[in-house]
C-alpha positions in Angstrom: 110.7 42.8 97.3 107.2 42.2 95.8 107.2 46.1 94.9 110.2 46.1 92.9 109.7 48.7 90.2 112.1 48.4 87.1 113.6 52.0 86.6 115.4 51.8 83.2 114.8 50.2 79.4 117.2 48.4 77.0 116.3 47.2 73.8 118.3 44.2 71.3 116.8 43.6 68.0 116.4 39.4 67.6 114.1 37.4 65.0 111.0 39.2 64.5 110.4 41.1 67.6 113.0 42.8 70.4 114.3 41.7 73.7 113.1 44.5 75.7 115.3 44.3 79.4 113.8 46.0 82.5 116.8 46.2 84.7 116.7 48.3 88.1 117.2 46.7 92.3 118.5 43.4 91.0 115.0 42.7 88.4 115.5 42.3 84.8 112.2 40.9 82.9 112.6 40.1 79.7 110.0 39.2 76.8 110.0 39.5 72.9 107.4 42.1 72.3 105.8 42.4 68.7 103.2 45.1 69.6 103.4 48.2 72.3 100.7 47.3 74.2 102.1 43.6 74.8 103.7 44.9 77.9 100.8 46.0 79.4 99.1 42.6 79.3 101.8 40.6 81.1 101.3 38.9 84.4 104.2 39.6 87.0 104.8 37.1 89.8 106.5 36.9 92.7 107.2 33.2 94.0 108.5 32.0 96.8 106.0 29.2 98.0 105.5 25.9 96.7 102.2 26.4 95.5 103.5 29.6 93.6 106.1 27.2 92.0 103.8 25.1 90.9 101.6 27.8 89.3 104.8 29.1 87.5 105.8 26.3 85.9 102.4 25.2 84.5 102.4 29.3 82.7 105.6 28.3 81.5 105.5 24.9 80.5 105.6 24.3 76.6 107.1 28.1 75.9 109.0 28.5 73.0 111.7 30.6 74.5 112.6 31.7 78.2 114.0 34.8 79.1 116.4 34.5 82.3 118.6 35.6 84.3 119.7 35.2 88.1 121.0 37.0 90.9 123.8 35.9 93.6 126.1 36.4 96.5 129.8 35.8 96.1 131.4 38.3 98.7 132.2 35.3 101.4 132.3 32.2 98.9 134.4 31.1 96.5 131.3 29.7 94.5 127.7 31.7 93.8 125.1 31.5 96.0 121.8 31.5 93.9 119.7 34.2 95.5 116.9 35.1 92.7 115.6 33.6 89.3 114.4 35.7 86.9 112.2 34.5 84.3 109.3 35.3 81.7 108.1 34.0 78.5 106.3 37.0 77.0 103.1 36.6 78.8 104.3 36.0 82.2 107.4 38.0 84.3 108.6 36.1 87.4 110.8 37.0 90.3 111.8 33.2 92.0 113.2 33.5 95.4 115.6 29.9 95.5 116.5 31.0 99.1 112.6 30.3 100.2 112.3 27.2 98.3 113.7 24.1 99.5 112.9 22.5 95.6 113.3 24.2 92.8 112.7 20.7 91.1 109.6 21.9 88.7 111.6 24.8 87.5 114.7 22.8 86.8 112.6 20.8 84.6 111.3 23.5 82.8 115.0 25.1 82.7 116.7 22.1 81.6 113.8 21.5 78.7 115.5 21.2 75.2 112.7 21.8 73.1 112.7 25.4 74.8 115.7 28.4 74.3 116.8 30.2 77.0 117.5 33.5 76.0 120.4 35.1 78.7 122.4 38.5 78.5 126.1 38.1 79.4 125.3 34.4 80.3 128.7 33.0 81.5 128.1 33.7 85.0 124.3 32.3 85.7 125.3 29.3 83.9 128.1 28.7 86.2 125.5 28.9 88.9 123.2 26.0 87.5 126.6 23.6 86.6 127.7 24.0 89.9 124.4 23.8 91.9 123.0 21.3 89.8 125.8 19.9 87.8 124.2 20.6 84.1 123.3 23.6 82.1 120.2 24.7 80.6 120.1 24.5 76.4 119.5 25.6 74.2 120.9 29.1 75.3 121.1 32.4 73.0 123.1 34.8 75.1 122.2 38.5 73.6 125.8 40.1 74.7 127.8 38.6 72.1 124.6 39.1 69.4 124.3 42.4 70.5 128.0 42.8 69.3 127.5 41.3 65.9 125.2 43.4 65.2 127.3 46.3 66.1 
């Protein structure tokens, strides 16, 4: 899962730069990107230790905005099970594996920050996932689906 390798590219216009989406085998980074070569320089994490966590969270601590989405099961359940975190701030992409982590405490507290937006693309279902799991929702939250519409 460390390998993953994002296979296609969607673009939304917002403020001064773009949401640029890498979406292929359940990955999507996200980051507003002012120049080309702005990709190039991020760093891309995989955590699913502790320490990892820990490391994260300090990269992402005072962002101005978070991109984010998740990933989950819902074949067997009537509720979500979380089963990746997807998150980056422009200068850092991470892939967060909740089902390695017995406390995604850290991360909550970064999530659940209201000095920070959470930029989300079709949002309604990963916020379900952190009112029921952890009976609160991250805000602010800009959800680019229905933006994307407005803009035609």
């Amino acid at each position: 899962m460390k390998n993953l390798i994002s296979t296609s590219m969607k673009t939304f216009h917002w403020g001064r730069g773009y949401i640029t989406a890498l979406c292929g085998v359940g990955v999507l980074r996200s980051a507003i990107l002012d120049t080309p070569d702005r990709k190039d320089a991020m760093q891309e994490l995989f955590v699913d230790t502790p320490d990892d966590l820990i490391q994260l969270c300090e990269q992402l601590k005072g962002s101005e905005w978070l991109a984010l989405d998740t990933e989950f099961i819902r074949e067997k359940t009537y509720y979500p099970r979380l089963c990746l975190i997807q998150i980056c701030n422009g200068d850092t992409a991470a892939c967060v594996d909740p089902l390695k982590l017995s406390d995604l405490g850290p991360l909550l507290d970064i999530l659940y920050d209201g000095s920070i937006l959470k930029v989300l693309h079709a949002a309604r279902q990963d916020l379900e996932i952190f009112l029921h799991d952890y009976k609160r929702l991250p805000m602010p939250v800009f959800d680019t689906q229905p933006a994307a519409a407005l803009l035609g």
